[in-house]
N, C-alpha and C positions, 0 to 999 in steps of 0.2 A: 270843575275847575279847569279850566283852556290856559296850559303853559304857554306864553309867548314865547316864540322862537326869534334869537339873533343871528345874524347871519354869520355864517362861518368864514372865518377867516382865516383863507390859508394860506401856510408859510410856503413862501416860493424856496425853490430847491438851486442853489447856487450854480451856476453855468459848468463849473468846474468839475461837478458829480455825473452831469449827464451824458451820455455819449452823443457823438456829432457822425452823420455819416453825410457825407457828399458825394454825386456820382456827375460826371461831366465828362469831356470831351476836350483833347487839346491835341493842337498840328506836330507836338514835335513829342517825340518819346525819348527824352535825353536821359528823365529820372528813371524811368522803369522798366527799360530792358533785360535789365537784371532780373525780373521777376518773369520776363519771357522766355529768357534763358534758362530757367531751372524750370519754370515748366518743361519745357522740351527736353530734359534733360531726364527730368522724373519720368513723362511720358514714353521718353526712349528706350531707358533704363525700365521700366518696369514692363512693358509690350515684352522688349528682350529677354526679359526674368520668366517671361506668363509665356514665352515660347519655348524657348530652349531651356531652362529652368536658374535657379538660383545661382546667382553667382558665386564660386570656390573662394570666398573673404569672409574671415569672420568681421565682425566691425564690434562685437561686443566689448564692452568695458568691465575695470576688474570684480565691478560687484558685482557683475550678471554671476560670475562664476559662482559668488559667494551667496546666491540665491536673493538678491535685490536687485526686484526689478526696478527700471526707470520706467516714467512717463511714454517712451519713446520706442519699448520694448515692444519689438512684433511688428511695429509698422513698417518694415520692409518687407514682410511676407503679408501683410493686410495689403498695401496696393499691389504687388502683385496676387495676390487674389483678386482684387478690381479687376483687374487687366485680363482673368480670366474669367470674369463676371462671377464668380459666387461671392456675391457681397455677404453672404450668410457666416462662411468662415474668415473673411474680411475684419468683419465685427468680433466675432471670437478672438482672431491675434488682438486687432487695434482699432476700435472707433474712430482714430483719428487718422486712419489710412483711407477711408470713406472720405473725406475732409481735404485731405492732400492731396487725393486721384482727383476728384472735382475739381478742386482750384488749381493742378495741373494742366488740367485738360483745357481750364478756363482762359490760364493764361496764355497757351499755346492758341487757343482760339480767338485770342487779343492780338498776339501779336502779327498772327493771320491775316487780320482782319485788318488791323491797324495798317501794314505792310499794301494791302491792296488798294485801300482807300486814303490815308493819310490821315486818316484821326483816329486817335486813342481814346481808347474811356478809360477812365480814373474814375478808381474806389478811393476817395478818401476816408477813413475810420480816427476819428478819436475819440478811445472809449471812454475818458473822463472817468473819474475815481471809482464812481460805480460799474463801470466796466473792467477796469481792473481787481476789483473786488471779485467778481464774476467769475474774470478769468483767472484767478489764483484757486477760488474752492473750485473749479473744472478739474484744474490743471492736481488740485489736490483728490479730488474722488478720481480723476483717472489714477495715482497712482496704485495709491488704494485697491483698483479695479487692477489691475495690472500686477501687483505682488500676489491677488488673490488666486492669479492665472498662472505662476509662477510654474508650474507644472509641466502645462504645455508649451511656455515661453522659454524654458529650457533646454527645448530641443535644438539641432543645431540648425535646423531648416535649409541646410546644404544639400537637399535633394533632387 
């Protein structure tokens, strides 16, 4: 007996859910200097942290004290570990100081570039609902990852 097959019909997935990324070129950089600025900022700040060592500021918030960590926790001492290339213990503080030293670097190499030549490139990203979905369980397994480290994230990294 030979089942006939009908053909599959599948449900298109509403524009709204998918992520949109665009990459282009434009003459004038009015919207995003802002992002060149903190690049060079991070990049500064973190070369100076990975040379003479961490800066005498705590910047923690009141939970750190009370043993909860944030999302956020470590990533001042993860790029400066960038900055002194052991991405190894980078990752130990904060995965997402890997993330920040790069798209620091990135953007300071934007606006380098941009500056000599006259055209920018734009990342446009819209993650559409499945992108935000995405990025909320990240954003939830990192903290997850981040109270499990609470240990060493408790140090005061003032050294």
């Amino acid at each position: 007996m030979s089942q006939a097959r009908t053909p599959s019909t599948a449900v298109p997935v509403p524009a709204r859910w998918v992520p949109q990324v665009r990459l282009g070129w434009e003459t004038r950089n009015a919207r995003w200097w802002l992002w060149g600025a903190a690049g060079t900022a991070v990049v500064v700040a973190g070369v100076a942290m990975a040379w003479w060592g961490m800066f005498p500021v705590n910047v923690h918030g009141p939970g750190h004290f009370a043993g909860i960590m944030a999302p956020t926790c470590g990533l001042t001492r993860s790029v400066v570990a960038v900055f002194r290339g052991d991405s190894a213990m980078a990752w130990r503080y904060n995965p997402l100081g890997l993330l920040v030293a790069f798209g620091a670097v990135a953007a300071l190499a934007r606006l380098a570039a941009g500056a000599v030549t006259g055209r920018w490139l734009v990342l446009r990203v819209r993650p559409g609902r499945a992108g935000w979905i995405a990025l909320t369980l990240a954003v939830v397994a990192l903290e997850i990852r981040q109270q499990g480290r609470a240990e060493l994230l408790m140090t005061t990294g003032l050294h």
